[in-house]
Backbone as numpy.savetxt, mean C-alpha at the origin, in Angstrom:
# Nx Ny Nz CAx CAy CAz Cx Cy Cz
4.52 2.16 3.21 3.16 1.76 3.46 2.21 2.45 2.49
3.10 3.42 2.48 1.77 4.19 1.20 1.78 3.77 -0.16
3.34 3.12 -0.41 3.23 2.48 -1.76 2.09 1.38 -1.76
2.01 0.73 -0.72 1.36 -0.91 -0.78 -0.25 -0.10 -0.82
-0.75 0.31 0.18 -1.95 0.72 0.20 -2.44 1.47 -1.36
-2.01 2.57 -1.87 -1.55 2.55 -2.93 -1.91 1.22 -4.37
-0.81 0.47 -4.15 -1.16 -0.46 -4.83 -2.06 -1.36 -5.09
-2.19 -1.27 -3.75 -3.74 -2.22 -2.90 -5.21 -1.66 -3.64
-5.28 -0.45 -3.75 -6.29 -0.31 -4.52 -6.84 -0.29 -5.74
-5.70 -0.58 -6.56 -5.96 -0.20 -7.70 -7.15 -2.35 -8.27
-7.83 -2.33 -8.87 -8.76 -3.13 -9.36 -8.40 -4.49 -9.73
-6.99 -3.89 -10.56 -6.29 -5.30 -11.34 -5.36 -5.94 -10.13
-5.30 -5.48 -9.29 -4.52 -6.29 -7.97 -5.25 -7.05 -6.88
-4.53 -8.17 -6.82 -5.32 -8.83 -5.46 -4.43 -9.20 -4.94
-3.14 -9.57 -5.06 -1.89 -9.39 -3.71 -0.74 -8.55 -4.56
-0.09 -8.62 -3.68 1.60 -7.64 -3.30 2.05 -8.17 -2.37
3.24 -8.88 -2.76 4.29 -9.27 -2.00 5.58 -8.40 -2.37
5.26 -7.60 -1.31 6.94 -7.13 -1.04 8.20 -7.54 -0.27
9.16 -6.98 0.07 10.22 -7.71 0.54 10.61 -7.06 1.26
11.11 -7.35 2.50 11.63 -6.77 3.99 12.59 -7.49 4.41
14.25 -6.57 4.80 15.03 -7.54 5.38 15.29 -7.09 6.74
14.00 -6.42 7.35 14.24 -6.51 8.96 12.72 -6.91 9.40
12.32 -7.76 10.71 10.88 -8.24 11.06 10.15 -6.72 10.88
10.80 -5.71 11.72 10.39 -4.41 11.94 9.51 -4.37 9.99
10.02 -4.23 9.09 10.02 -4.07 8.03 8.76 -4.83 7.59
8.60 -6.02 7.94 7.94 -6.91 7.22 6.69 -6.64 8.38
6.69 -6.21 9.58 5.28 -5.86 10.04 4.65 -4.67 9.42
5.36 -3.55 9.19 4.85 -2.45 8.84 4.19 -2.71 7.37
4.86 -3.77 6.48 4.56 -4.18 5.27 2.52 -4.90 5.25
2.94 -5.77 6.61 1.55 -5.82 6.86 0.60 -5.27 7.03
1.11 -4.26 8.26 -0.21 -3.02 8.76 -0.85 -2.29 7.46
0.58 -2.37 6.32 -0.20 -1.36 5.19 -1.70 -2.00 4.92
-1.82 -3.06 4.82 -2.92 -4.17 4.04 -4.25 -3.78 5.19
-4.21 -3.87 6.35 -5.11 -3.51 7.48 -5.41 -2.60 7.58
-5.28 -0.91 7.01 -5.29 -0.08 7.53 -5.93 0.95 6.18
-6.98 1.95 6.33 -8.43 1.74 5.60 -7.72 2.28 4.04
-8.55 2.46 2.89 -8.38 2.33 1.91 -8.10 3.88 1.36
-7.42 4.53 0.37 -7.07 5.19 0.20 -8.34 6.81 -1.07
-8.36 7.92 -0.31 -9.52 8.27 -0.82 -9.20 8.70 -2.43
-9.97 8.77 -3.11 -10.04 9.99 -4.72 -9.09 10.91 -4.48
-9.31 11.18 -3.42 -7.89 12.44 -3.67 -6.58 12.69 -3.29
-6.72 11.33 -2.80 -4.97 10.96 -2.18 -4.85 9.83 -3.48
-5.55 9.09 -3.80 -5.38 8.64 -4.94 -4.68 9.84 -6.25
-5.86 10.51 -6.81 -5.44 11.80 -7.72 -4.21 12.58 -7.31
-3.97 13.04 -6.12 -2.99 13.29 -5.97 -1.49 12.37 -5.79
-1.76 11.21 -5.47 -0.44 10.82 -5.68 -0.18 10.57 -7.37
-0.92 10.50 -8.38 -1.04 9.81 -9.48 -0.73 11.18 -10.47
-0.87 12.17 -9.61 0.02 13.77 -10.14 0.87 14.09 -9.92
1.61 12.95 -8.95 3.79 12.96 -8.74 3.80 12.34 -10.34
């Protein structure tokens, strides 16, 4: 979820389709998209792995 949210923010994106081979999988894939946006410093810090 943190990849998608993650991905979700960056400017040049407007979808992400990922792939899930359990329902379990493919809801959580959703919640990422619903669930609030990621700050400057969870940004900066993930972008310093």
């Amino acid at each position: 979820q943190l990849a998608l949210r993650y991905i979700l923010t960056h400017p040049a994106v407007s979808v992400v389709i990922p792939g899930a081979k359990t329902e379990k999988q493919a809801q959580e894939n959703a919640n990422a998209s619903v669930r609030s946006i990621l700050s400057d410093e969870e940004i900066s810090y993930i972008q310093s792995i």
